[in-house]
C-alpha positions as CSV (number, residue, x, y, z in Angstrom):
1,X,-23.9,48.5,-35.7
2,X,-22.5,45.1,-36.4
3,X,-19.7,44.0,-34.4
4,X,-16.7,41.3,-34.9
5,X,-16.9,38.2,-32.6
6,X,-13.4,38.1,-31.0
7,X,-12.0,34.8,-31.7
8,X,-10.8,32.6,-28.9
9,X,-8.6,29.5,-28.4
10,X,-7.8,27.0,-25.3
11,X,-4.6,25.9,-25.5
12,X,-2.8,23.2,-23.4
13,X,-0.4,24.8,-20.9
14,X,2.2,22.6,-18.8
15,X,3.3,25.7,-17.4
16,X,6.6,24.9,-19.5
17,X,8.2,28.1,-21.6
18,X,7.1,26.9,-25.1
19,X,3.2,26.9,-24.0
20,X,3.8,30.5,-22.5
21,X,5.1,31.6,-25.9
22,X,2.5,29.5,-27.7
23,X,-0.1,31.5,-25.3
24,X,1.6,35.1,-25.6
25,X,1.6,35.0,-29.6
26,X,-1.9,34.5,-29.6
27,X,-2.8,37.3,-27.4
28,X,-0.6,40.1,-29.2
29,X,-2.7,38.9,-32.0
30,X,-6.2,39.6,-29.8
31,X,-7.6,36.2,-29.6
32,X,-9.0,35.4,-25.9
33,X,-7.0,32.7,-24.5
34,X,-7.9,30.3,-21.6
35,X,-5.9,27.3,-21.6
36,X,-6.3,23.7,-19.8
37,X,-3.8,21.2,-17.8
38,X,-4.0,18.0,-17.4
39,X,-3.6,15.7,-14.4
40,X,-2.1,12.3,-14.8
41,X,-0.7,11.1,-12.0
42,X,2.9,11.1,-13.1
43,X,3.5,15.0,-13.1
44,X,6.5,15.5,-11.6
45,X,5.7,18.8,-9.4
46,X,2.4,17.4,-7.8
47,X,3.9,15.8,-5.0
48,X,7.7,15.6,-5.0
49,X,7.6,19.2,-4.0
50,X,5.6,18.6,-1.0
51,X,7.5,15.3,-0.3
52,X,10.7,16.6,0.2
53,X,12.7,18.9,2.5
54,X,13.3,22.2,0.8
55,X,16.7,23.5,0.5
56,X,17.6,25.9,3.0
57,X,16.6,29.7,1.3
58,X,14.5,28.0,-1.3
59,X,11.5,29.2,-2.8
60,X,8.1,27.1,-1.5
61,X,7.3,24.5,-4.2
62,X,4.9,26.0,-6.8
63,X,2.8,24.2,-9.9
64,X,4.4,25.7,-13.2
65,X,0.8,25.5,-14.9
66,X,-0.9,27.7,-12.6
67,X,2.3,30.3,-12.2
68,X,2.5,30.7,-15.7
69,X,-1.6,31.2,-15.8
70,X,-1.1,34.0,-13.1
71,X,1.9,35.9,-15.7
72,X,-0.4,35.3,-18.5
73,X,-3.5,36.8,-17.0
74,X,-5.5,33.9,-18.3
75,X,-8.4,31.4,-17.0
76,X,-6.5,27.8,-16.4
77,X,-9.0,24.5,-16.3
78,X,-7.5,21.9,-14.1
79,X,-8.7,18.7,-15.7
80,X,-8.4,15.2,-13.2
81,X,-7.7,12.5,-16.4
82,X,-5.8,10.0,-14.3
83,X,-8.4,7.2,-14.1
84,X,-8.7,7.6,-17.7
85,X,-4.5,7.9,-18.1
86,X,-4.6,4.4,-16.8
87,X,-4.8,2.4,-20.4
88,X,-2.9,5.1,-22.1
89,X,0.3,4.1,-19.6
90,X,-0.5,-0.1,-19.5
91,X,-1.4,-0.6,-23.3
92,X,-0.3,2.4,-25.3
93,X,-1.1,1.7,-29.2
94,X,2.0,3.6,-30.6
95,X,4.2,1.9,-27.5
96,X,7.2,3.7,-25.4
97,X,9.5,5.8,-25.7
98,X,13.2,5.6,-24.6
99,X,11.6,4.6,-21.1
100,X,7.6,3.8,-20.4
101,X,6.8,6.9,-21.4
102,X,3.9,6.9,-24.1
103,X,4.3,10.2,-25.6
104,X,2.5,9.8,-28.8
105,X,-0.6,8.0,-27.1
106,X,-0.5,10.7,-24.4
107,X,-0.5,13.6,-27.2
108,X,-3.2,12.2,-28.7
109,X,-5.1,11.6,-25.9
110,X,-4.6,15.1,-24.1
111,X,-5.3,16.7,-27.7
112,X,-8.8,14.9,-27.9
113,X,-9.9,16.0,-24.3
114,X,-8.7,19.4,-25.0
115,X,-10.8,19.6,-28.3
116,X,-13.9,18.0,-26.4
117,X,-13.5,20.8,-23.8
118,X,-13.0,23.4,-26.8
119,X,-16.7,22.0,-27.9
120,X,-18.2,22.3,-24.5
121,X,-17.0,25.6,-23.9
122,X,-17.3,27.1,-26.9
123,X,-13.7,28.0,-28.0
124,X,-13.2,28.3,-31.6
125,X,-9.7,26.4,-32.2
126,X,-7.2,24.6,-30.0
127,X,-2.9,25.5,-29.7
128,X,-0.1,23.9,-28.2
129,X,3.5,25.0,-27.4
130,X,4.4,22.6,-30.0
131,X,7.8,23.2,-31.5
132,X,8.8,21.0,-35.0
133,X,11.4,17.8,-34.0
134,X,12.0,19.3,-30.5
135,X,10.5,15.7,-29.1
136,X,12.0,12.6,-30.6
137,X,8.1,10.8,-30.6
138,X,5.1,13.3,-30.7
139,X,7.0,16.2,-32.5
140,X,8.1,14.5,-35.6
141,X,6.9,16.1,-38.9
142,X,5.5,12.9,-40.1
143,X,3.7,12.5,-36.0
144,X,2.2,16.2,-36.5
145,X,-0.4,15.4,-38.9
146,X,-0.9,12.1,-37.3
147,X,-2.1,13.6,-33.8
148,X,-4.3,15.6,-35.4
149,X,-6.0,12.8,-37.6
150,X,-6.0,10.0,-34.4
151,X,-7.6,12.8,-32.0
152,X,-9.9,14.2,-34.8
153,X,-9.1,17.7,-35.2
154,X,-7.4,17.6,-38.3
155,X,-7.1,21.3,-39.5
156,X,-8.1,23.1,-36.4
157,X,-5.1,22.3,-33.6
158,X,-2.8,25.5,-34.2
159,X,0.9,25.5,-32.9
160,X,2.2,29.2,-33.2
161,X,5.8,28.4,-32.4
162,X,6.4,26.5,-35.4
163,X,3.9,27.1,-37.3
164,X,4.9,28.4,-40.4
165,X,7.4,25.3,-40.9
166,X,4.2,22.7,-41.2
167,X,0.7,23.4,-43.5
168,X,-2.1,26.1,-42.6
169,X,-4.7,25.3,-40.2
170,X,-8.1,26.4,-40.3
171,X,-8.0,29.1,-38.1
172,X,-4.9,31.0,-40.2
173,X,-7.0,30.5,-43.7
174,X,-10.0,31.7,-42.2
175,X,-8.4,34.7,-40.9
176,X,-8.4,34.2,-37.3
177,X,-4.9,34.0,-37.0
178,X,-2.0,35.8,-38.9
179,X,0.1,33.1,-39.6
180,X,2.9,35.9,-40.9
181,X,3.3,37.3,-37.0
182,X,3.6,33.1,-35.9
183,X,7.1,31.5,-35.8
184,X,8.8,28.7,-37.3
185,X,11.1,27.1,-34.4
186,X,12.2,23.9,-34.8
187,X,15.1,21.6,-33.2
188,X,15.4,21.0,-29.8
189,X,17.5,24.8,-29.3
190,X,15.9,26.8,-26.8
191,X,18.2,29.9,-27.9
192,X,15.2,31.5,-30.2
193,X,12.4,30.4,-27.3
194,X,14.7,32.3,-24.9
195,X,15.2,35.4,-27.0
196,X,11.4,35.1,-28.0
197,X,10.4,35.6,-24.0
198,X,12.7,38.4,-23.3
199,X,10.9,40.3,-26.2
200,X,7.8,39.6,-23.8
201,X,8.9,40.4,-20.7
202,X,9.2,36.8,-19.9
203,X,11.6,36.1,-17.1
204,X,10.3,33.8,-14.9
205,X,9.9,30.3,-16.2
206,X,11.0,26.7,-15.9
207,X,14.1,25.1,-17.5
208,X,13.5,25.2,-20.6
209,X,15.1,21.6,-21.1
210,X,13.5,20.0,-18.4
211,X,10.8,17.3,-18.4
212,X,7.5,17.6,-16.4
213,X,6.7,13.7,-17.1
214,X,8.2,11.1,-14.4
215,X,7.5,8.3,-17.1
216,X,10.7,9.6,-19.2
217,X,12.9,9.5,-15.9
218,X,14.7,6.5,-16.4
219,X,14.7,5.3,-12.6
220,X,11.3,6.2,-12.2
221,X,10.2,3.9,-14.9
222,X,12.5,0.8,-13.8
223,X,10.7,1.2,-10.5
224,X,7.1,0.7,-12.6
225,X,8.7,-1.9,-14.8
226,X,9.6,-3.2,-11.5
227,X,6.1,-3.4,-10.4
228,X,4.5,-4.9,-13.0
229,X,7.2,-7.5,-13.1
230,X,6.0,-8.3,-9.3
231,X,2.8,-8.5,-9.9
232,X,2.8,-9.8,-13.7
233,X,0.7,-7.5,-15.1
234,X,0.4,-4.2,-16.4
235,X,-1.5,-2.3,-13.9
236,X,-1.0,0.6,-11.1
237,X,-3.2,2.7,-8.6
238,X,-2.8,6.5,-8.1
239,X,-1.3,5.2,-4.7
240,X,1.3,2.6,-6.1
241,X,2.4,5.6,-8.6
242,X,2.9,8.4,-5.5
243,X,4.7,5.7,-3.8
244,X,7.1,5.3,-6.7
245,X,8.5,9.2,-6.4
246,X,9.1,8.3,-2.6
247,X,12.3,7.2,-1.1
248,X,15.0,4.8,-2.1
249,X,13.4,1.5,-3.4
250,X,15.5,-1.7,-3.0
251,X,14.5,-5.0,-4.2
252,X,16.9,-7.4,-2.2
253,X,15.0,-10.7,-3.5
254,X,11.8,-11.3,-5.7
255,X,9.5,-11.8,-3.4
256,X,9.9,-8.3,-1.4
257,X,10.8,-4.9,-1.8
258,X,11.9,-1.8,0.8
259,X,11.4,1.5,0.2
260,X,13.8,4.0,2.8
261,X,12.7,7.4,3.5
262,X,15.3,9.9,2.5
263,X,14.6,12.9,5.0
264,X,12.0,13.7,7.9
265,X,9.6,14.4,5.2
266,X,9.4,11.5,3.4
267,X,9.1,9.2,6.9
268,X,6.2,11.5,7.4
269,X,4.9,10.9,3.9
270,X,5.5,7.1,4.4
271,X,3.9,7.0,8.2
272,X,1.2,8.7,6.9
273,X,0.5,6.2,3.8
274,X,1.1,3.2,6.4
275,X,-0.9,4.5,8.9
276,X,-3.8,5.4,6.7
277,X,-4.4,1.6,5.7
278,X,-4.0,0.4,8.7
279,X,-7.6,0.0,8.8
280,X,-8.1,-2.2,5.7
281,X,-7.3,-5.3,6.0
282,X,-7.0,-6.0,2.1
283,X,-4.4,-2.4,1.1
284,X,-2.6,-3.2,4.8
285,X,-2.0,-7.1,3.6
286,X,1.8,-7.5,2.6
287,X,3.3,-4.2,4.0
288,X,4.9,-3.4,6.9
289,X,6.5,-0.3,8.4
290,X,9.7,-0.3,10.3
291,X,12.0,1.9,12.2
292,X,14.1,2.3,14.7
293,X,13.2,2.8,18.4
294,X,14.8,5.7,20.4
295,X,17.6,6.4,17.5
296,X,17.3,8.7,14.8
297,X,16.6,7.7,10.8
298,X,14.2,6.5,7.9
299,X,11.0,4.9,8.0
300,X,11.1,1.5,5.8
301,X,8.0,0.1,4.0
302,X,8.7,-3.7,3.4
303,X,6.2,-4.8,0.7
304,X,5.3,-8.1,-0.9
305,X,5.9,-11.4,0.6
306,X,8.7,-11.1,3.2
307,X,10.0,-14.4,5.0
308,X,10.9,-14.0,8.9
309,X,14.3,-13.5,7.6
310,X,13.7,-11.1,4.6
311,X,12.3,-9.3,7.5
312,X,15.1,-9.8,9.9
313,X,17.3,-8.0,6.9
314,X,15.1,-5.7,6.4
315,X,15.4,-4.6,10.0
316,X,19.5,-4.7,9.6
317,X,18.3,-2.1,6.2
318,X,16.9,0.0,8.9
319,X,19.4,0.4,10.9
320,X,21.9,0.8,8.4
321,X,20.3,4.2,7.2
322,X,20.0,5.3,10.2
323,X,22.5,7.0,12.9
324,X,22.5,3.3,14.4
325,X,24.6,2.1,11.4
326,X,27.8,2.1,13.6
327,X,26.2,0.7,16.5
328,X,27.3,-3.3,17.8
329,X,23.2,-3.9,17.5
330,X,19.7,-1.6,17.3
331,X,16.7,-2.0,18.2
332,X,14.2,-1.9,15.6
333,X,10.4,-1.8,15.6
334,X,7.8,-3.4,13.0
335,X,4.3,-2.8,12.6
336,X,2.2,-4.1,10.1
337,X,0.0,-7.6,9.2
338,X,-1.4,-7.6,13.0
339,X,2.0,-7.9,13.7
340,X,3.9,-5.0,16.8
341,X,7.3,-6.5,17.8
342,X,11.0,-5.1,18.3
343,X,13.9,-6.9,16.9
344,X,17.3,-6.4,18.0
345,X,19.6,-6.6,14.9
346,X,23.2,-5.7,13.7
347,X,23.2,-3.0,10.9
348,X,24.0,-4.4,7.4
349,X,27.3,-3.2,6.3
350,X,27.5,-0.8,3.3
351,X,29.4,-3.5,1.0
352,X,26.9,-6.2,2.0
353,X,24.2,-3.9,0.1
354,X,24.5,-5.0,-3.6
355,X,24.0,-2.4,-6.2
356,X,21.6,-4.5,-7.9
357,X,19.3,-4.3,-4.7
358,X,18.9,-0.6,-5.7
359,X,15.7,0.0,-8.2
């Protein structure tokens, strides 16, 4: 007897409601699904979770992408791009968003490594959670098309949740797909997505209106502007970027910047980033590590090219964050350079910390 090939897709899950629905539409229809996530670097769950003190009661951190593969009962390929990410961030062709976020350069990108793993694997079409003018860059009606052209898959990348609003793709004129059971969401509404899950059984996903991208945070992405500015030139390593979602970052001069920790985890997180360099000479050169001795409070990194009394301040820094603030004078330690010492400083007042030290 001849039998029918069941059709399969991969599809690009964040872990994010719309890829669920994207996912779910295409199963009820009997296509195989596995589906792929990317890592950049700059996802906001892969280490602020672990860097932070949980709330008391609060569930353990989790990664949305895998969750969401567990409720879906599909296969989910991790893929490592961040070397790669690396020009896409420094030297996107269709530029920044709102912040440095490169959204169209990132679809198009992600969209082209999806596709290549599509070829290796031997999927027959790619699908996004895609929903029509829900993001101001890559979900334009005049950007859909253009993905698909740039990443050369024109036809062949599907997007169930709004598919009916934009032309057919390959896969619905061949048949595949029955592009009269897909949907045609568009806006930036959740309302219909929301409904939409509870007619699967969906209950347990993220907020639907937040972001999984740290490039589109606007604080995050003054503290890499403020980077490259220091060094002049566009350029990061997957260390710089970690230490970015860490602490509170101050620059009180040019030349040098502090970053605080903001809770016991994040002085662990810092120790550990210090101490792990400590060894080489050339990642060790222009940062120190400073806190203070026999009183509770942060770890501060001083990095770039402190004087003796940029570092003298930042000492008075440490102090201040720390349950010495109200002290006549505290004892503070720094390591760092080839340098151990203890300074004993007054902590800087509150309203002798400018708000333009804060990045």
């Amino acid at each position: 007897m001849e039998t029918t090939k069941q059709i399969s897709a991969l599809g690009l899950l964040s872990g994010g409601l719309d890829s669920m629905l994207a996912v779910r539409l295409l199963q009820e229809q009997g296509i195989r699904v596995e589906c792929v996530n990317f890592y950049t670097g700059f996802c906001i769950q892969s280490h602020t979770g672990a860097m932070r003190n949980p709330e008391p009661g609060a569930s353990p951190p989790r990664h949305d992408a895998l969750h969401a593969a567990q409720l879906l009962g599909i296969k989910l390929h991790m893929v490592d791009i961040a070397e790669e990410y690396v020009r896409i961030v420094t030297d996107p062709k269709h530029g920044y968003g709102s912040h440095l976020n490169p959204c169209l350069d990132c679809k198009i990108f992600m969209v082209s490594k999806a596709w290549a793993l599509k070829e290796q694997l031997g999927f027959d079409f790619i699908f996004t959670g895609e929903v029509l003018g829900q993001r101001p860059m890559s979900q334009r009606r005049e950007n859909l098309p253009h993905i698909e052209r740039e990443a050369g898959v024109e036809g062949w990348l599907l997007r169930p949740l709004c598919a009916t609003r934009i032309k057919p793709t390959e896969p619905e004129k061949r048949g595949w797909v029955d592009r009269q059971r897909l949907k045609g969401f568009s806006g930036r509404g959740r309302r219909p997505q929301m409904a939409l899950a509870a007619q699967f059984g969906l209950h347990d996903y993220p907020s639907p209106a937040g972001g999984c991208c740290f490039l589109t945070d606007v604080n995050y992405s003054r503290k890499l502007q403020d980077l490259w500015n220091f060094r002049g030139e566009r350029a990061y390593s997957m260390e710089d970027i970690v230490l970015l979602k860490a602490g509170r970052h101050l620059r009180p001069a040019p030349r040098f910047k502090v970053i605080v920790g903001r809770d016991e985890t994040e002085n662990h997180f810092l120790a550990g980033i210090h101490g792990a360099n400590k060894g080489d000479a050339v990642r060790c050169q222009g940062r120190w590590a400073l806190h203070a001795v026999d009183l509770p409070g942060p770890l501060l990194l001083v990095e770039g090219h402190p004087s003796e009394e940029d570092l003298t301040l930042a000492c008075r820094l440490t102090a201040r964050f720390g349950q010495g603030r109200r002290q006549a004078a505290v004892r503070v330690a720094i390591e760092g350079n080839g340098r151990q010492e203890v300074r004993t400083v007054v902590p800087l007042p509150a309203d002798e910390i400018p708000a333009e030290w804060y990045l």
